[in-house]
C-alpha positions in Angstrom: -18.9 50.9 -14.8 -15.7 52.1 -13.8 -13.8 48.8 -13.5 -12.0 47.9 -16.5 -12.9 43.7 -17.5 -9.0 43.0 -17.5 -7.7 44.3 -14.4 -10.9 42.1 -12.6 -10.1 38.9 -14.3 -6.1 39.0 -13.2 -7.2 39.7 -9.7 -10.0 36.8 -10.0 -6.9 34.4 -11.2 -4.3 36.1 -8.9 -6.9 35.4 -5.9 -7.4 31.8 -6.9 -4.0 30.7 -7.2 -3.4 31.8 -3.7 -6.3 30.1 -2.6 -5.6 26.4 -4.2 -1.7 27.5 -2.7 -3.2 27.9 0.7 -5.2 24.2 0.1 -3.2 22.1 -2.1 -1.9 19.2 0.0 1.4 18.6 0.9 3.0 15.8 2.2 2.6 17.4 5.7 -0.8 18.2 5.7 -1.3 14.6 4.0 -3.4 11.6 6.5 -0.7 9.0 7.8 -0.8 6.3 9.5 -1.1 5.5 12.9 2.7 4.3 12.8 3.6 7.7 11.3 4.4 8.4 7.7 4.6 5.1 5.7 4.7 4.3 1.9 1.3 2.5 0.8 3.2 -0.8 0.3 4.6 -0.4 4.4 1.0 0.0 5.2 -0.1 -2.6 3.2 2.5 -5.1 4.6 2.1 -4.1 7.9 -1.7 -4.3 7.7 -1.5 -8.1 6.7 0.8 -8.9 9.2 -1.5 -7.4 12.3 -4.3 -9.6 9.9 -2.1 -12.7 10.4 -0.7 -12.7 13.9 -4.1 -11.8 15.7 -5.7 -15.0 13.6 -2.5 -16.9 14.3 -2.7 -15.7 18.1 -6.6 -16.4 18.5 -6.2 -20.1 17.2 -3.5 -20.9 19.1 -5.1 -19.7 22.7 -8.1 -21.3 21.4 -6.1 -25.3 20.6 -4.2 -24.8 23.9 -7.6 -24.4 25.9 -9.3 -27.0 24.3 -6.5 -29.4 24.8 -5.7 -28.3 28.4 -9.4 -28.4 28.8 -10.7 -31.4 26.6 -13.4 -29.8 24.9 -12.5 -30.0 20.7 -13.3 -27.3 19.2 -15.0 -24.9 21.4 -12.2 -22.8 22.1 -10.5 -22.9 18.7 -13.9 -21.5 17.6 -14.4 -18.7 20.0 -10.6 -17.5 19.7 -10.8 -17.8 16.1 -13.8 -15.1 15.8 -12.1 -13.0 18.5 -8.4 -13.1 16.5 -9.9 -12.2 13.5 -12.0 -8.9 15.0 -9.1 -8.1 16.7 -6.7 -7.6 13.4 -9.5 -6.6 11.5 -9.5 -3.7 14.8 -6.1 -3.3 14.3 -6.1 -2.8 10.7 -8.9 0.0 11.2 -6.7 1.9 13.6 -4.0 2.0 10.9 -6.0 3.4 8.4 -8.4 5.5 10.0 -8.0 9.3 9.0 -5.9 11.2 12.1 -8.0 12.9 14.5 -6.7 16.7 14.4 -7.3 19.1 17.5 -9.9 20.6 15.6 -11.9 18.2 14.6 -12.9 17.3 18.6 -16.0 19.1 19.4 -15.2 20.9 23.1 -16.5 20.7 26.2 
């Protein structure tokens, strides 16, 4: 067996700290945001603001047609449902995990 025990194991651990060096994550290789690099608490704010203003958005289309309209609450209904999926759209695009150009099977 001409390989002495010692000399195998250093190159085993030699090899292995190259290998979790090649793929330990940096803050470049990390997922951001769709808005670019952002501290959780920026996404966090930012996600309950796109929450608020697409509700806030939806009722208030919804009130002005029912008003201008005269049906009660038809409108403010509908544009409620549709505000709501629309931040809760917008949130997902903001923490979704970046596409990379690898991950996109080709033609």
């Amino acid at each position: 067996m001409g390989k002495d025990p010692d000399s195998s194991r250093e190159s085993f651990d030699r090899r292995l700290r190259q290998a979790q060096d090649r793929h330990k994550p940096d803050r470049a290789t990390q997922p951001k945001a769709a808005g670019g690099d952002m501290s959780d608490l920026g996404i966090v704010l930012r996600a309950g603001t796109e929450m608020v203003s697409a509700l806030v958005v939806g009722v208030a289309i919804g009130w002005g047609l029912d008003r201008w309209l005269g049906y009660r609450p038809a409108f403010l209904i509908l544009f409620t449902f549709l505000g709501g999926a629309a931040g809760v759209l917008n949130v997902w695009r903001l923490v979704r995990p970046q596409d990379t150009p690898g991950d996109k099977p080709g033609p």
